[in-house]
C-alpha positions in Angstrom: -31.6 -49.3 20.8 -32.6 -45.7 19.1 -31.7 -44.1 22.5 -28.0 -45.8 22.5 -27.7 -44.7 19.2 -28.8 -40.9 19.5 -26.6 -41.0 23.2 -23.4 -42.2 21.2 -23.9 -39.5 18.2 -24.7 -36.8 21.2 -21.7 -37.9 22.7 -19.5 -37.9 19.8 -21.0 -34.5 18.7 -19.9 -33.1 22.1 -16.3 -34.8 22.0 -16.3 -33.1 18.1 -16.8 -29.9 19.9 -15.0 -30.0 22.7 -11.5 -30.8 20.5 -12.8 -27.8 17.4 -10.6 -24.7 17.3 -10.5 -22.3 19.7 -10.0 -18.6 18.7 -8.2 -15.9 20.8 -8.3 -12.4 19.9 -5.5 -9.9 20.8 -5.0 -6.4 20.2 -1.9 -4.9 19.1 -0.1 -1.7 18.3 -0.9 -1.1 14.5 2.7 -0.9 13.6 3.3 -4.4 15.3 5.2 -6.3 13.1 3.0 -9.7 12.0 4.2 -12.0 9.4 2.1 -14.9 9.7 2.2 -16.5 6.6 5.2 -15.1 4.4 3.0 -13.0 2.2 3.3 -9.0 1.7 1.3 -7.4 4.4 0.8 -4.0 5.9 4.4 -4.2 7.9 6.1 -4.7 4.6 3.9 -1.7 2.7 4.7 0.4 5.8 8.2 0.0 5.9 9.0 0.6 2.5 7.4 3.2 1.7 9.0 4.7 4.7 12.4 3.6 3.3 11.7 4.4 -0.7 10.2 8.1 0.1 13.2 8.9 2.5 15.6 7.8 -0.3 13.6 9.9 -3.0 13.6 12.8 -1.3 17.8 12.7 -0.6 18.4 12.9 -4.1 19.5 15.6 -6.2 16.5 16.5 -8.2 15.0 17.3 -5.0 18.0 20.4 -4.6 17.6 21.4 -8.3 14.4 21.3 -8.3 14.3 24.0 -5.3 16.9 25.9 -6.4 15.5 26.6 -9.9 12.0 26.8 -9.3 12.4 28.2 -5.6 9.4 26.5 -4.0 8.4 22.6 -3.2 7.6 20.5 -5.6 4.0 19.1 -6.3 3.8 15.4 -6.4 1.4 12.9 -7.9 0.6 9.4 -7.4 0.4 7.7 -10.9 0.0 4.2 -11.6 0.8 1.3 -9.0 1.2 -2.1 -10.5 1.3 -5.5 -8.7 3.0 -8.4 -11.0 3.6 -10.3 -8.0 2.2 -14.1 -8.1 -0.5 -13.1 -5.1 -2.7 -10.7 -4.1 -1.4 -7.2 -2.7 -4.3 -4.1 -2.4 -1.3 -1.6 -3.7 -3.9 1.1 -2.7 -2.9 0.8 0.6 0.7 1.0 -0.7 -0.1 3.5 -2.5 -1.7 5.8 0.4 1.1 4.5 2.6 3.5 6.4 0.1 1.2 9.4 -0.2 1.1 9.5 3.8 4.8 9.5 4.1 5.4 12.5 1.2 3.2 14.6 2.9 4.3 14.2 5.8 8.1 14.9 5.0 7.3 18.6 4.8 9.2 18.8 1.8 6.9 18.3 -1.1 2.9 19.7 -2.2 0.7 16.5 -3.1 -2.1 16.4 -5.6 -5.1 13.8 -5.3 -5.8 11.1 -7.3 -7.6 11.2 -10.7 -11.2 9.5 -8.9 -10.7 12.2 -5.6 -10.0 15.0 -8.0 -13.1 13.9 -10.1 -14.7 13.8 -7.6 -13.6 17.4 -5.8 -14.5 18.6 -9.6 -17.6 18.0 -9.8 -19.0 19.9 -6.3 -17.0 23.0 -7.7 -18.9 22.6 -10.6 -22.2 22.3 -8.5 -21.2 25.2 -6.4 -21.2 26.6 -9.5 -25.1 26.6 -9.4 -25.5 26.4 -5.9 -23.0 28.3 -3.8 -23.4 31.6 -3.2 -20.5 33.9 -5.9 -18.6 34.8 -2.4 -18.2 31.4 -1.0 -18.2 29.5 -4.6 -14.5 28.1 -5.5 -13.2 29.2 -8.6 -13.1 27.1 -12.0 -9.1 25.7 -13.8 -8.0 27.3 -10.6 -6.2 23.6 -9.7 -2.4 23.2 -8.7 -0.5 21.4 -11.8 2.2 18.4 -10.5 5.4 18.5 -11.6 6.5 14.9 -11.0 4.5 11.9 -11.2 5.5 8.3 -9.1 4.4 5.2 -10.3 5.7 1.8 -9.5 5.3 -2.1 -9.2 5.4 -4.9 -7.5 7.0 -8.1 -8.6 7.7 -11.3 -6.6 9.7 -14.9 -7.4 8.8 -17.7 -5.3 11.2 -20.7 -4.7 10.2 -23.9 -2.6 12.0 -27.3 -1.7 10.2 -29.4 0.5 8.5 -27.5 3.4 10.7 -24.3 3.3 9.7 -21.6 0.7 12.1 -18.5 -0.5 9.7 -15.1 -1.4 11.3 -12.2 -3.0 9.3 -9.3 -3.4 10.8 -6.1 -5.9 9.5 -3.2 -5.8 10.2 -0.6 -8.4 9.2 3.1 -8.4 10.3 6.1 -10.4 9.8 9.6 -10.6 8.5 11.4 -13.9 8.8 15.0 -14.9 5.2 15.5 -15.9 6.3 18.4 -18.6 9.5 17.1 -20.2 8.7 12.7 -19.3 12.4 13.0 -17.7 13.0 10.3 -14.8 14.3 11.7 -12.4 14.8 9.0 -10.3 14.4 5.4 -9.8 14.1 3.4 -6.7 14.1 -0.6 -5.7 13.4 -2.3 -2.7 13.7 -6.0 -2.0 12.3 -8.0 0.5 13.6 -11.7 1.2 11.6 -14.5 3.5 12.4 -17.5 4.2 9.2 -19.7 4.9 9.6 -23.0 7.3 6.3 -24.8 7.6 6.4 -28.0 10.5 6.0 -31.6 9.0 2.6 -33.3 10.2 3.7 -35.5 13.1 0.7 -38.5 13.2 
């Protein structure tokens, strides 16, 4: 009798197994667009910041700026806020817009208040430690001019098994000396979410 027993459970355990998820792995080109399951993902941080820094840099302080000053201006990311009902790493936003600036050509970037922490204190140990040639010079950093900061918001709306997302995201541009914005930017971003009914 024990056998039949420990034959039927081996045999259910096996049929348990047999019908358990499978998982299949594919790789894909990074800027593949994936949407999965309607939430903000790296397509979405990609593209607009793409978008947003294209449109900054159109506008006209960008010209005044140049022809007043006669050089580029220096740039700095400020704070990136996410008041969106989920989770969203804006860091990644955040580099995604700092990637795309510096890559335009058309503006000088400064680092972030932790990276230029951090860059401050080995100048201060070269200080000690590097030899006077080689040893980078102290209050010798690049001051920015404008400073971007932004947010994220989002409104969900559902009925049944389809579900509405709108993300907003915000971002303007501060004159560091005078706390003049210069300019102000919004994105939105619409899905429309269908999930299947469960057929039994």
């Amino acid at each position: 009798m024990k056998q039949v027993v420990i034959i039927v459970l081996l045999g259910m355990l096996l049929l348990l197994t047999a019908c358990g998820p499978s998982v299949k792995v594919q790789r894909v080109s990074s800027d593949t667009a994936t949407d999965f399951g309607g939430r903000w993902n790296d397509t979405d941080s990609r593209l607009v910041s793409e978008e947003m820094v294209r449109d900054m840099l159109s506008r006209p302080w960008m010209s005044r700026f140049s022809q007043t000053e006669g050089r580029s201006p220096v740039l700095i990311i400020g704070t990136m806020r996410n008041l969106s009902s989920e989770h969203i790493e804006m860091q990644t936003f955040a580099t995604d817009i700092a990637r795309e600036l510096l890559n335009s050509g058309l503006v000088r970037f400064i680092a972030s208040r932790e990276e230029r922490d951090e860059v401050r204190e080995e100048r201060s140990d070269q200080q000690y430690h590097a030899s006077e040639e080689s040893a980078k010079r102290m209050a010798n950093e690049v001051g920015a001019d404008y400073m971007l900061q932004g947010v994220v918001k989002s409104i969900t709306d559902r009925v049944d098994n389809t579900q509405a997302k709108f993300y907003q995201v915000d971002l303007q541009l501060v004159d560091v000396e005078s706390s003049e914005t210069v300019w102000i930017g919004s994105k939105e971003i619409k899905k429309l979410v269908e999930r299947s009914r469960l057929r039994l």
